[in-house]
N, C-alpha and C positions, 0 to 999 in steps of 0.2 A: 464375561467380557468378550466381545465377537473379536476374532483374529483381524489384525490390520493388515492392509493390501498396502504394501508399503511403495511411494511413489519415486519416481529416479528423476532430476535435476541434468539439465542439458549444461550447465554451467552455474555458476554462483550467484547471478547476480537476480536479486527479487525486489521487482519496484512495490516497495510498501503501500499497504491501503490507506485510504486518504478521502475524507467526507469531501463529498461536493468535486474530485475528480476523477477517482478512479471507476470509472463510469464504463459500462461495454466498448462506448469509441476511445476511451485512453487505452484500455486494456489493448483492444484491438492496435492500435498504432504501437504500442509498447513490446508486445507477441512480432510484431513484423519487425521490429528492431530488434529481437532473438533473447527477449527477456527468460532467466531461467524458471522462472515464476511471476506471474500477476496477482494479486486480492482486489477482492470488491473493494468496496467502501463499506463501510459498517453499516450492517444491518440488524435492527430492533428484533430480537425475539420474537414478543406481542406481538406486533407489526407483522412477521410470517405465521406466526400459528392463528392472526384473524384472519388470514390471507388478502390482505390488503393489496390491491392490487397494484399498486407501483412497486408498492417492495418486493412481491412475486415475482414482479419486470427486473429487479435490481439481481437477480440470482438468475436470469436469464441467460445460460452460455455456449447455446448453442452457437455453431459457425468459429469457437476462441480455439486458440493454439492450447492446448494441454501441455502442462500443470495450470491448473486455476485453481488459487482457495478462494473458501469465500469466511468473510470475516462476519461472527455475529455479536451479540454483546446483550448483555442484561444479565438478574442478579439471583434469580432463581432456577437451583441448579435441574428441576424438572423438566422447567421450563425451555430451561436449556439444550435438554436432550430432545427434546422435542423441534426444537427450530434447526437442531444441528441434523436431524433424521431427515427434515423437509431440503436442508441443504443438500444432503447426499443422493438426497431422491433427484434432485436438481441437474447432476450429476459432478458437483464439486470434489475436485481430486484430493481435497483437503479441507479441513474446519479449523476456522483461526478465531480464536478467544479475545475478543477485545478487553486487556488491563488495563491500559494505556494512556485512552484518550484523557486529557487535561480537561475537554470543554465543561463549565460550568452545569450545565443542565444535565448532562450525564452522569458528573461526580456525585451533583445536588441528590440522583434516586441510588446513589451508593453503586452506579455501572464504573466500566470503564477505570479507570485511573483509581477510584476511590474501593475499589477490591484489593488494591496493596494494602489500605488497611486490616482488611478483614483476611488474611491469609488461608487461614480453618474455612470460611466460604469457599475461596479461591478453590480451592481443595475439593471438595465436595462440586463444584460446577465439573470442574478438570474430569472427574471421576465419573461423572451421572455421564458428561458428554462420550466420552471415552468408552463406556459401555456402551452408550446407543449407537455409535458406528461403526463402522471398518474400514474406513479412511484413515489417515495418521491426521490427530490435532493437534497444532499446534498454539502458543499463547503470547501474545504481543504483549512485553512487561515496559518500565520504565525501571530508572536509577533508585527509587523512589519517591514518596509522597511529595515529600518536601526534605531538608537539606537533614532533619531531624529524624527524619523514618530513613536513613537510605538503607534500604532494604533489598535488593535485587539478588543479592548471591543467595539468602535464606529461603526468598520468595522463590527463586529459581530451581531452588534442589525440591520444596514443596510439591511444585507445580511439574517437577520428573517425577516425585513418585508417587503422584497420582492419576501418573498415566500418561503428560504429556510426549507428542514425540519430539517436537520441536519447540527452542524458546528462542524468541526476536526481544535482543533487548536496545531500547531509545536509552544511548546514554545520557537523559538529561532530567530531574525530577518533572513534577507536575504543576508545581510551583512554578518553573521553568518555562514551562510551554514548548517553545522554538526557539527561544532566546539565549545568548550565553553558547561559551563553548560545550559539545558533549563528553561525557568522559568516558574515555575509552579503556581507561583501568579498572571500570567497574565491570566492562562488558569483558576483559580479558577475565577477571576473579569468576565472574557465570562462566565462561565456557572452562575455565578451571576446576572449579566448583562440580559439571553437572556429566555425564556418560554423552546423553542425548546432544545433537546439532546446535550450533548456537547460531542466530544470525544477528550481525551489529550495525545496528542503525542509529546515525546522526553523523553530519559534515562529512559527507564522503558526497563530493560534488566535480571530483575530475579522478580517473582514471588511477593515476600516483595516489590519491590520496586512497583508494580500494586496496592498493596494495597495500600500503601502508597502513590500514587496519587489520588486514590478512597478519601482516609479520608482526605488528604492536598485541593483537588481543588472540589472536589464534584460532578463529570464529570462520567455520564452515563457511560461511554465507554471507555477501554484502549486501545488505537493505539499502538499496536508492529513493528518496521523497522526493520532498522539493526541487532537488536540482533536475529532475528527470520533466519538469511540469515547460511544456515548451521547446523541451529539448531533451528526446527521445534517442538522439543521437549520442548521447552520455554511456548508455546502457550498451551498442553496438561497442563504442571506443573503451569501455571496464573490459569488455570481455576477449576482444583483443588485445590489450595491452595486458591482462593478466596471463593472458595465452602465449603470446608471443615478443612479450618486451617492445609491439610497435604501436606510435599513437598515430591514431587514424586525424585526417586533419577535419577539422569543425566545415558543417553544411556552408553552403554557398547561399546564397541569398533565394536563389532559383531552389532549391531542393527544402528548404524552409518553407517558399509558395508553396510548393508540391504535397508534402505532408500539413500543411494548414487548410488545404482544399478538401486533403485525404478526412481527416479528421473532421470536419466541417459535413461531408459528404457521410459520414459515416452520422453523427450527429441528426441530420435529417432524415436519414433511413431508419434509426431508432428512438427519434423523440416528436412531439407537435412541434410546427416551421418552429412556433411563437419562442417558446423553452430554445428550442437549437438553436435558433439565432443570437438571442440574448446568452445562454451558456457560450456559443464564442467569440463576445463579446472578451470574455473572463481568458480563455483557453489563448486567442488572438493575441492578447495584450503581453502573453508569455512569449509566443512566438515571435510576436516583432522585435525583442529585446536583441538588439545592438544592430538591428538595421537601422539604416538613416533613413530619418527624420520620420524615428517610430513614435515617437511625443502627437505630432497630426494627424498621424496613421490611428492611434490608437484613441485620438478623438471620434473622427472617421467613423471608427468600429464602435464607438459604444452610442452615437445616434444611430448605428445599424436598424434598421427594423425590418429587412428583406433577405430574404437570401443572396438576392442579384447585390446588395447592397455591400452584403459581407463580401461575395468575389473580384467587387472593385477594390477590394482594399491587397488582396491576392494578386490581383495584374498587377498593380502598383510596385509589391513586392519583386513578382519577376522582371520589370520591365526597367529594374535599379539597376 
């Protein structure tokens, strides 16, 4: 097993990976908000060892703020080692093991979420990966499968001792999805449970409530999702308020434009118009949330089919 080059954390707070957004221009906008870690989006194995060329693009990181993992996911553990070596060649500061995901077509080939069942797999992936690099890996779990497998604290001591350095657990089964409260007792029992970092992720969407998983579960590390999608400024306001007891006040309507441009701009420099346009379409409709009269604004945006088109909808923004 190669010696791990062990990586150092600016602060706790790590915006989780997330298909379909955690893309180079979120990461990048996420790193300028002082993120203590960014993840890709899940990437396929297969997908990197045929070297398909978008997913090559998706482990693309040059010009990003250090620490980056990059997240991979599929069900053989060779294979594993092998996408996780093209990661590190990559230059990823970390390899993160997709358990987690719920979606149906990833469960369907036994990836993803549906490796809670099979833990003795889990095990032997953790292991093959763990050998082929010297990066620290880590492995994004859930609460378990469904209400009848909750397995997480079991899964979790498995997955340290087979080498994990790091475990992200979703307090919410797979059954669950996004839905429903998370449960934060189960990710207190992993970080109880395990030597290695915990980081706890689900409902932590304002600053209070980061702390408040800090002192409820005892977890190293706050994972931000969804609440960070649009609103970037969540991740500066966690890390202040956990530093210094002060909450920073929410963007202005003008500094909303400003990073919807930033984003938008970055989007064009790393995608064709057609794709970037239509992706912030999607991104847009996050950011307009609680300006007025974002319901017309956010029509606006999804007849977009220009660039110029998108930046009308930007003036508009600042000109409130």
């Amino acid at each position: 097993m190669k010696e791990t080059r062990p990586i150092k954390l600016k602060n706790p707070v790590i915006v989780a990976p997330m298909a379909g957004v955690t893309d180079k221009a979120f990461r990048l906008i996420c790193q300028s908000f002082g993120a203590g870690l960014t993840v890709t989006e899940m990437i396929n194995d297969l997908a990197l060892l045929h070297g398909n060329p978008r997913t090559r693009q998706m482990v693309n990181l040059e010009g990003e703020a250090l620490p980056v993992a990059v997240q991979i996911f599929g069900s053989d553990p060779e294979k594993m080692a092998e996408a996780a070596r093209i990661v590190e060649e990559a230059g990823a500061s970390m390899v993160d093991i997709n358990m987690g995901c719920p979606a149906p077509k990833i469960v369907k080939n036994g990836e993803g979420a549906a490796l809670m069942l099979k833990p003795e797999l889990a095990e032997r992936i953790v292991t093959a990966v763990k050998k082929a690099v010297s990066v620290p890996v880590s492995v994004k779990i859930r609460k378990g499968f469904d209400d009848n497998t909750v397995n997480a604290v079991d899964f979790a001591k498995r997955m340290e001792e087979a080498g994990a350095d790091m475990i992200a657990v979703h307090g919410r089964t797979r059954e669950q999805y996004y839905s429903g409260k998370a449960d934060w007792e189960i990710i207190r029992r992993v970080k109880e449970a395990v030597k290695i970092p915990v980081a706890g992720n689900g409902d932590v969407d304002t600053p209070q409530k980061a702390r408040e998983m800090i002192l409820e579960t005892g977890v190293d590390f706050i994972m931000v999702g969804r609440a960070v999608m649009g609103n970037p400024w969540l991740i500066r306001q966690i890390v202040t308020y956990l530093e210094s007891g002060i909450m920073l006040p929410s963007p202005t309507f003008q500094e909303k434009a400003e990073i919807f441009l930033r984003h938008f701009t970055y989007l064009l420099k790393f995608k064709d118009e057609y794709i970037a346009v239509r992706e912030m379409r999607k991104h847009g409709g996050w950011y307009l949330k609680g300006v007025p009269g974002a319901s017309r604004l956010r029509e606006i945006l999804n007849k977009a089919k220009t660039p110029e088109e998108v930046r009308e909808v930007v003036l508009t923004i600042k000109n409130i």
